[in-house]
C-alpha positions in Angstrom: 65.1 74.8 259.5 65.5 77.6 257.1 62.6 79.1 256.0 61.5 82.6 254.1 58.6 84.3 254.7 56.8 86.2 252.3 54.3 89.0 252.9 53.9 91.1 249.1 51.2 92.9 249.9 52.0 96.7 250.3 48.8 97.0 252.4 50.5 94.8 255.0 53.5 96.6 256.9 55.4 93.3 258.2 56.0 95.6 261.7 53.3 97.9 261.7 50.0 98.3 264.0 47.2 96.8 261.9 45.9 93.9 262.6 47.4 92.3 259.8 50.7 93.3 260.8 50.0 91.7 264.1 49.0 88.3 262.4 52.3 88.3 260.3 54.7 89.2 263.7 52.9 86.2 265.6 53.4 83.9 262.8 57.2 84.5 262.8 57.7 84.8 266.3 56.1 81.3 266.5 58.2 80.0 263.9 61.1 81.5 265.9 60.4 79.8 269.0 60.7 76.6 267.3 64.3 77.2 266.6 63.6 78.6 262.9 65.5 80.9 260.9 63.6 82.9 259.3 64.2 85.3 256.3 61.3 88.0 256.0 60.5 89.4 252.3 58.1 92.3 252.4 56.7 94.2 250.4 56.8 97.1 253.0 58.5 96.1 256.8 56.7 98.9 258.0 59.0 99.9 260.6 61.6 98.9 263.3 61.1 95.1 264.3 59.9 94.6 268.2 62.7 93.5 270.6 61.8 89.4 269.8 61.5 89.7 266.4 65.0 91.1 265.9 66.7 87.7 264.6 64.8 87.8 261.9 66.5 89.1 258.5 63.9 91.4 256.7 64.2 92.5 252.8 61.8 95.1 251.6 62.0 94.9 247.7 59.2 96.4 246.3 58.9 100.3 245.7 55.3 102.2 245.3 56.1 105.6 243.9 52.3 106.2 243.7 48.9 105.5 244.3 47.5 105.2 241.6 45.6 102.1 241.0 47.7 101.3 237.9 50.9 101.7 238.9 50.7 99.6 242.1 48.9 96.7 240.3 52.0 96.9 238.1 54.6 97.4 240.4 53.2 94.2 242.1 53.2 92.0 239.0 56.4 92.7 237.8 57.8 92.6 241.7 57.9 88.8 240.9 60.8 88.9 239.4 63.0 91.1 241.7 61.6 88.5 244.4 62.7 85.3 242.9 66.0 87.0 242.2 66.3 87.7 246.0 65.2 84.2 246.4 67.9 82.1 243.6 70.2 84.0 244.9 70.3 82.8 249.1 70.8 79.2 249.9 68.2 76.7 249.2 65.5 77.3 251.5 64.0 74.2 254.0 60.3 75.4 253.5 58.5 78.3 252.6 55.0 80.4 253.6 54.2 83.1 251.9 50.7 85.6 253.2 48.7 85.5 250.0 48.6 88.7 248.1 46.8 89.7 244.9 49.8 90.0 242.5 52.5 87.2 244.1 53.3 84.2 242.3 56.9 84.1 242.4 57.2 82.2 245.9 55.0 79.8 245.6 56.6 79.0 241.7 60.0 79.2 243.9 59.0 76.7 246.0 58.0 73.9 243.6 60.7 74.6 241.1 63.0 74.2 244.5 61.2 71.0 245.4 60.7 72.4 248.9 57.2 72.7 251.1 55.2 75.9 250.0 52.4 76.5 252.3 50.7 79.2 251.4 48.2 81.5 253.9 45.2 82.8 252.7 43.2 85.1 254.9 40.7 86.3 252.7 39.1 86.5 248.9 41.4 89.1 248.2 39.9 89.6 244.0 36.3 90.4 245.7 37.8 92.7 248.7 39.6 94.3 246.4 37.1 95.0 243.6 34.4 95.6 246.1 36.2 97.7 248.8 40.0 99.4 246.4 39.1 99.4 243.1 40.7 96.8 240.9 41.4 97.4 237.1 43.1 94.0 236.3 40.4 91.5 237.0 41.8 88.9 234.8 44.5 89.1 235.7 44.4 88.9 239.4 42.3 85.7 238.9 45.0 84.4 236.9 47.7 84.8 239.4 46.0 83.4 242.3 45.1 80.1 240.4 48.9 80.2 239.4 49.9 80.6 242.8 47.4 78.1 244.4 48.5 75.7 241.5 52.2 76.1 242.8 51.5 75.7 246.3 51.8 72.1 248.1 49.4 73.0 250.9 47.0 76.1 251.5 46.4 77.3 255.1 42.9 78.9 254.8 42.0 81.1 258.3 38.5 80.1 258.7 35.9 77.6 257.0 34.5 80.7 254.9 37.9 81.3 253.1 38.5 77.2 252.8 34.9 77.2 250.9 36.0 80.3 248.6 39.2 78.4 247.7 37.6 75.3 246.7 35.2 77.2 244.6 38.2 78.5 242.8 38.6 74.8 241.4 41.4 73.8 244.6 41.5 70.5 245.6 40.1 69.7 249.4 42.8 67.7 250.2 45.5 70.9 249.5 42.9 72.8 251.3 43.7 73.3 255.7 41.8 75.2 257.9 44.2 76.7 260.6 42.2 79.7 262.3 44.1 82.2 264.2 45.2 82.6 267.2 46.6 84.4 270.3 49.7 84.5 272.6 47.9 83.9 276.1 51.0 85.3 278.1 50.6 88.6 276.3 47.2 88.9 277.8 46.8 87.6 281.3 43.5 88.1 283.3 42.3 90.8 285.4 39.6 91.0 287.8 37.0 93.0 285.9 37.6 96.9 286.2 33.9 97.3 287.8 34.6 94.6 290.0 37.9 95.5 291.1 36.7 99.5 291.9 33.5 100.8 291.8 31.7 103.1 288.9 32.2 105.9 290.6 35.8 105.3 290.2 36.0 103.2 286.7 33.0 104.2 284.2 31.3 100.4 283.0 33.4 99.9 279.8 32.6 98.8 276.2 35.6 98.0 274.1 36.6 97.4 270.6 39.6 96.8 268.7 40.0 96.8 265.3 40.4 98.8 262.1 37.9 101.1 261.9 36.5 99.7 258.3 32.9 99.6 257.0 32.8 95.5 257.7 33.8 95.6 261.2 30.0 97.0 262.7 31.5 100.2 264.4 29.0 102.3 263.2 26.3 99.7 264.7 28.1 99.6 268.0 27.8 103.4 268.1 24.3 103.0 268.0 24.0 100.4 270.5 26.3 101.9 273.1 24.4 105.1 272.5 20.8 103.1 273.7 23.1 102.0 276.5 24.5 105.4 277.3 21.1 106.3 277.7 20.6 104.6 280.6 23.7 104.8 282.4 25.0 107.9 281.6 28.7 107.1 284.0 29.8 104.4 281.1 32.0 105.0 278.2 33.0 103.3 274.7 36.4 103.0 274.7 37.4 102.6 270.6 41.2 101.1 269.8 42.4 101.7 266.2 42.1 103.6 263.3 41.1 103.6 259.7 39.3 105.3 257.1 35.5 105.2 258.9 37.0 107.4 261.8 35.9 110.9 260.7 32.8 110.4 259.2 32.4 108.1 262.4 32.7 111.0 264.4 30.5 113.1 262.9 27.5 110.5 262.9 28.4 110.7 266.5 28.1 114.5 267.1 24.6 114.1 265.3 23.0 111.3 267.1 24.0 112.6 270.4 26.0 115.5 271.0 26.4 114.5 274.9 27.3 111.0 274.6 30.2 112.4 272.6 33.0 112.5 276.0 31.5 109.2 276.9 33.5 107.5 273.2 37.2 107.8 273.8 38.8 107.5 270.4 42.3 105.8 270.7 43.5 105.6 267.4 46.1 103.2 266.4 48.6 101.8 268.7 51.4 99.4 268.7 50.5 95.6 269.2 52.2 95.5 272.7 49.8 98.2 274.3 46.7 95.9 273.5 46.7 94.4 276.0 46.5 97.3 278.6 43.8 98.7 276.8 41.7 95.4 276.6 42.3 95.0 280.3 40.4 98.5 280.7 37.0 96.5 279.2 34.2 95.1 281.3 32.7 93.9 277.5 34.6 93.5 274.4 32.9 93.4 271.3 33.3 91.8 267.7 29.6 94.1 266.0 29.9 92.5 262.5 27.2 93.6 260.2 25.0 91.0 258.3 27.6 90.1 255.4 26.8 87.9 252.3 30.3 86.7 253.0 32.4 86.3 256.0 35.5 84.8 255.7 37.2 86.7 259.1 39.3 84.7 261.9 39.1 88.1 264.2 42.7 88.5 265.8 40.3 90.4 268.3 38.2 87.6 269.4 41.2 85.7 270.1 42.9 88.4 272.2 39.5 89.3 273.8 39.1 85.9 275.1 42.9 85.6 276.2 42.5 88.6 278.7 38.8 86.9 280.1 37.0 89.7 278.6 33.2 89.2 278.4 32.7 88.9 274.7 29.7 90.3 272.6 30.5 89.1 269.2 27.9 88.7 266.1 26.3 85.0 265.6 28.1 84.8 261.6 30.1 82.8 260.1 33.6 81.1 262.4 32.8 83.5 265.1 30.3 80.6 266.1 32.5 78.3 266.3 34.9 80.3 268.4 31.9 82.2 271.1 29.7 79.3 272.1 26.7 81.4 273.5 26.2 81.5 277.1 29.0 79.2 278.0 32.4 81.4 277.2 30.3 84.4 275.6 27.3 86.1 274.0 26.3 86.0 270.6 23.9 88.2 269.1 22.2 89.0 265.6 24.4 90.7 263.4 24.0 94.0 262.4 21.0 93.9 265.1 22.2 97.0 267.2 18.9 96.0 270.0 20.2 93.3 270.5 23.7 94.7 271.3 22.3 96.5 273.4 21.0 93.7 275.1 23.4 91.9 275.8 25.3 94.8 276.9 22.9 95.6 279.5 22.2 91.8 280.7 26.1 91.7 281.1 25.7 95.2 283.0 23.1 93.6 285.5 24.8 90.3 285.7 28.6 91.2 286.4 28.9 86.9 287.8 28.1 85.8 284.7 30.5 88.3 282.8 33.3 87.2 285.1 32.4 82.9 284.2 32.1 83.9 281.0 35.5 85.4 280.7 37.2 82.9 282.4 35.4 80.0 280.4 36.8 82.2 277.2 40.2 81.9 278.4 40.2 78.1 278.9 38.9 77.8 275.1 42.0 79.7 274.0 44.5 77.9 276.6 43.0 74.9 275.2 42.9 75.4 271.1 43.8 78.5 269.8 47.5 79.5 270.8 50.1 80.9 268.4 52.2 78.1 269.3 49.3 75.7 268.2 48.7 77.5 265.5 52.4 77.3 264.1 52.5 73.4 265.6 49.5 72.6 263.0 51.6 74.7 260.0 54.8 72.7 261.0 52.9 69.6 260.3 51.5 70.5 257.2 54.5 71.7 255.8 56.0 67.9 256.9 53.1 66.2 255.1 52.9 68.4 252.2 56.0 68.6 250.0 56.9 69.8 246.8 57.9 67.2 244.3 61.5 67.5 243.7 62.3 69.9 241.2 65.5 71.4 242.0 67.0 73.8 239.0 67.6 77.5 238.8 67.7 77.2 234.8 64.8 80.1 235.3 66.2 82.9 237.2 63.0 85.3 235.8 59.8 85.4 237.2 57.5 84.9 234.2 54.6 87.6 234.2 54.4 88.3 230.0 50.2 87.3 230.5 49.7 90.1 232.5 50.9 92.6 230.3 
């Protein structure tokens, strides 16, 4: 099968470090592994592809020349017609899946006027993270283009139940509508005996990890507080932070205020590429997923996934699909969100109890060997893609993305 991927989203560098980046390289290395060719469009590749990933043919067609609000919202409507040019001017494609981005319509419209399956993937509300979190001028417009492109599409993978529930408020039909959560490439994260277990403290400090971007919605600043309780007590552990992101400094400055001697104990890794995540999780006796008490959350946490993989302890918040992933007490713990005593907690009764850390990891890597693999994941796309195709359409009468509404 030929198929093109489409990322347009200049936040998402197709071979960068972020998270995002991580979710788009899985997804085509699992396509890959299925015997797929795959041609990459990005809006920014981000980089050199890893060693696996080097069959894939990338295209980077759009250019940002600044950052202003209004030039990038811009540059990405009117993107849609350099990308359908790229797109008329290969071979017909088998299939297509395009990452949903705020200004992208022209893959989707590609794929239906091609009469070829158009899945798209949609991790998130992007209008309301955008508006809320960016800024975002063209409100109207943004709504317009994403019921354009969900119109287009023949199926729509949504990552958790939150962001299926968002899409069928947006007037899309259940039946287009497929929960697929994410998932994790097992091999990449085989267990370890816990660090404490396998030397003592006075050797390995008790560990508290995180991975992540280090954004307002991801609870770092709660975990601070909580490790901070924890520190308190046993002054030998550390908080062991891996990522980076626009909370770091002013992160670190809470830090030096609450508790200028706890400040060695946080070791702040900053951002790192997707292959040294697991060495770093391996370092954790907990990992942790803090999310604060949101009115809306839509997350599949890449982190979770990978946590679990390795047969880390996990600590996540009880919201949203993170329930449905961390089944309390039997593969980890869940606690309130945003509640940083009971972080604590948990951290502390996973301190005192290291045998029930250990069945605890071990039970959270049987839930991923058992449901939430990469190759599953692509498996479940494959079969959506067979079930779901466009009606035939076949001309290239139009070889101009339309985007005149937007002006």
């Amino acid at each position: 099968m030929r198929l093109a991927y489409v990322s347009a989203d200049l936040g998402v560098p197709a071979f960068g470090q972020k998270g995002c980046s991580r979710h788009v390289q899985e997804i085509l290395r699992g396509f890959l592994n299925t015997g797929t060719t795959i041609d990459l469009y990005a809006a920014r590749i981000g980089g050199c592809p890893p060693a696996d990933l080097t069959l894939v043919r990338a295209c980077e067609w759009i250019t940002a020349t600044t950052q202003a609000i209004e030039d990038r919202e811009q540059r990405g409507i009117t993107a849609n017609a350099d990308l359908l040019e790229h797109l008329l001017s290969q071979p017909i494609y088998d299939a297509i899946y395009e990452r949903y981005s705020l200004w992208g319509f022209a893959a989707m419209e590609y794929g239906r006027m091609m009469g070829i399956p158009s899945v798209l993937e949609v991790n998130a509300p992007l209008i309301d993270e955008q508006r809320r979190h960016r800024g975002l001028n063209r409100i109207a417009c943004a709504e317009a283009i994403a019921a354009r492109t969900f119109a287009a599409a023949s199926a729509i993978v949504a990552v958790s139940d939150g962001v299926a529930d968002y899409l069928k408020a947006q007037g899309v039909a259940e039946s287009k509508v497929h929960v697929v959560p994410n998932g994790v490439d097992p091999d990449q994260f085989l267990p370890i005996a816990n660090p404490t277990q396998a030397d003592s403290l006075e050797h390995h400090p008790f560990t508290i990890g995180f991975v992540g971007t280090l954004k307002p919605w991801h609870g770092v600043a709660e975990l601070l507080q909580a490790f901070l309780e924890f520190h308190n007590r046993h002054p030998k552990s550390r908080l062991l932070i891996v990522g980076d992101g626009p909370e770091r400094a002013g992160l670190q400055e809470e830090l030096q205020r609450w508790n200028i001697d706890a400040v060695a104990a946080v070791t702040w890794v900053g951002a790192v590429a997707p292959s040294e995540i697991p060495s770093f999780i391996a370092q954790m006796d907990i990992a942790v997923a803090p999310y604060p008490q949101l009115e809306q959350f839509y997350f599949s946490p890449l982190k979770v996934f990978e946590y679990m993989a390795a047969a880390r302890a996990v600590v996540a918040s009880d919201i949203g699909q993170l329930r449905d992933i961390v089944r309390h007490e039997q593969n980890g713990l869940l606690v309130a969100a945003g509640c940083t005593k009971a972080l604590t907690a948990a951290f502390q009764r996973l301190y005192e109890a290291p045998d029930l850390a250990s069945r605890l990891g071990q039970a959270a890597r049987e839930t991923i060997l058992a449901n939430h693999s990469w190759e599953s994941v692509v498996q479940r796309v494959l079969a959506i893609m067979q079930h779901n195709p466009s009606p035939p359409q076949r001309s290239r009468k139009s070889t101009r993305a339309r985007n005149a509404f937007c002006k």
